[in-house]
C-alpha positions as CSV (number, residue, x, y, z in Angstrom):
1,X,80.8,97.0,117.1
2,X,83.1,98.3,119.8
3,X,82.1,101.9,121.7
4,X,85.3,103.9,122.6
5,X,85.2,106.9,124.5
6,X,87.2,109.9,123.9
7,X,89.0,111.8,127.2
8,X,90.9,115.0,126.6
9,X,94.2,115.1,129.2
10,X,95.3,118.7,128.5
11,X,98.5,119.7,129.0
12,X,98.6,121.1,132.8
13,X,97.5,117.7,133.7
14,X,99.8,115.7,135.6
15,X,99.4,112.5,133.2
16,X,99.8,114.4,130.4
17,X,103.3,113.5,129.6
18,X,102.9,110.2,129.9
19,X,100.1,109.9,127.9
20,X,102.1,112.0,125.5
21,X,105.0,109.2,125.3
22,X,102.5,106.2,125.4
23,X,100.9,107.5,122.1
24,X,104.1,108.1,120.7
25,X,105.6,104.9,121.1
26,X,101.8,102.7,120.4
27,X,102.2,104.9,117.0
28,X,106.1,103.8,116.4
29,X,105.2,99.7,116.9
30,X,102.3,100.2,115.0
31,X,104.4,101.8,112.0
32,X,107.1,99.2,112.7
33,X,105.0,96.3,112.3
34,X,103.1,97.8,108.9
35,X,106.9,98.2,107.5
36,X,107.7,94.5,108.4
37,X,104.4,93.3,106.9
38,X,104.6,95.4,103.5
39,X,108.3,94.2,103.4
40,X,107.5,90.7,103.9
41,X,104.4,90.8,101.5
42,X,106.5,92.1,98.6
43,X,109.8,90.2,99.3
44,X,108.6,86.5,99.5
45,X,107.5,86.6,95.7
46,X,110.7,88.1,94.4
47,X,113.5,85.9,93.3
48,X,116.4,86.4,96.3
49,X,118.0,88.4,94.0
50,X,115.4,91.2,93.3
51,X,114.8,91.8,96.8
52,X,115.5,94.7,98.2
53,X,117.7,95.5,100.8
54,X,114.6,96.1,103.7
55,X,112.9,93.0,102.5
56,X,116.3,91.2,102.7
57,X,116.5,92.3,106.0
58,X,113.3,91.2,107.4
59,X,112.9,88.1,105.6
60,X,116.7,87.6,107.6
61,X,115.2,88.6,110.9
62,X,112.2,86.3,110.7
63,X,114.5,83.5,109.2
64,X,116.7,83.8,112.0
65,X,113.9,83.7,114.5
66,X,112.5,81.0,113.5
């Protein structure tokens, strides 16, 4: 078990902005990489056919990195 500690930067601090952005943006990846897992777990049972446009787009992204 991990202990985390919680530190409140209120807005008249000078980090507080970018703590603000760093939030934001650990929120978007995190978001980002649920949609590409959910996308991938769906698509690669389909037939090519039934996928959906998202999952045909990841399943291109990660076929082309590889």
């Amino acid at each position: 078990m991990y202990r985390t500690y919680q530190i409140d930067v209120y807005p008249d601090h000078p980090m507080f902005e970018y703590f603000e952005k760093l939030s934001v943006a650990s929120t978007n990846m995190y978001n980002t990489a649920l949609f590409v897992c959910r996308q991938v777990m769906f698509g690669v049972n389909k037939v090519p056919d039934q996928r959906q446009v998202n999952e045909k787009m990841v399943l291109k992204q990660i076929e082309d990195a590889l």
